[in-house]
C-alpha positions in Angstrom: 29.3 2.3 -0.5 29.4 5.5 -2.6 28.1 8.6 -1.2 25.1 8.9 -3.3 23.7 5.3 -2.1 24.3 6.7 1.3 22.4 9.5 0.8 19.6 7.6 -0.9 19.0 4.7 1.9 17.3 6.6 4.7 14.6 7.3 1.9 14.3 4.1 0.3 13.8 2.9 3.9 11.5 5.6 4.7 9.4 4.3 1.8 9.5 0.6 2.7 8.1 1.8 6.3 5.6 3.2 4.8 4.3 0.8 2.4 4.7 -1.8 5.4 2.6 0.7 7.0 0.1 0.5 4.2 -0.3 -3.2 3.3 -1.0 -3.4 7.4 -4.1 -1.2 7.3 -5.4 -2.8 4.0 -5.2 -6.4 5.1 -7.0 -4.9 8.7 -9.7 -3.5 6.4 -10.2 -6.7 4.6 -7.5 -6.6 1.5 -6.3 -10.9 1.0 -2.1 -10.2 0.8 -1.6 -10.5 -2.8 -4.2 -7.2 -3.4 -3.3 -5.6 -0.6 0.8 -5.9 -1.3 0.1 -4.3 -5.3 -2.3 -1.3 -3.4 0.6 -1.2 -0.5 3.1 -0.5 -3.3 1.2 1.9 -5.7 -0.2 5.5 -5.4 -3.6 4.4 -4.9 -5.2 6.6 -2.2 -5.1 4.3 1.1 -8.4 6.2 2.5 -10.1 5.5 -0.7 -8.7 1.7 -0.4 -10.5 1.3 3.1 -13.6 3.0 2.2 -14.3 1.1 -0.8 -14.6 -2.7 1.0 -16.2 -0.9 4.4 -19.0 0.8 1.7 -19.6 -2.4 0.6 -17.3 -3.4 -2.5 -15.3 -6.6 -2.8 -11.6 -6.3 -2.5 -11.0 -8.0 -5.9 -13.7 -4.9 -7.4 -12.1 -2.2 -5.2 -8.2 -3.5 -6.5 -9.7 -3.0 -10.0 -10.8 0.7 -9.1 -7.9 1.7 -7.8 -5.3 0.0 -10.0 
């Protein structure tokens, strides 16, 4: 293991905590896994994610908004 890829894992792993982190709130807010793993893994805004299906929208509509 080179020093760089040392340097680089607690981030990456930092990163998959967090998008773990993510696609666990969307799926409690309604998000089926396959929409809520591409949200988990973008930039979308997770607050924005939420609010969209608890105003109303459709998770297929909200995906589409956001993506």
């Amino acid at each position: 293991m080179t020093e760089e890829t040392q340097t680089l894992e607690p981030e990456h792993d930092e990163r998959l905590k967090v998008q773990s982190w993510r696609l666990h709130v969307l799926i409690a807010a309604g998000y089926p896994i396959d929409l809520a793993e591409r949200i988990a893994g973008s930039d979308a805004d997770l607050h924005d994610a939420v609010e969209l299906v608890e105003q109303g929208c459709t998770a297929e509509v909200a995906a589409q908004i956001l993506l």
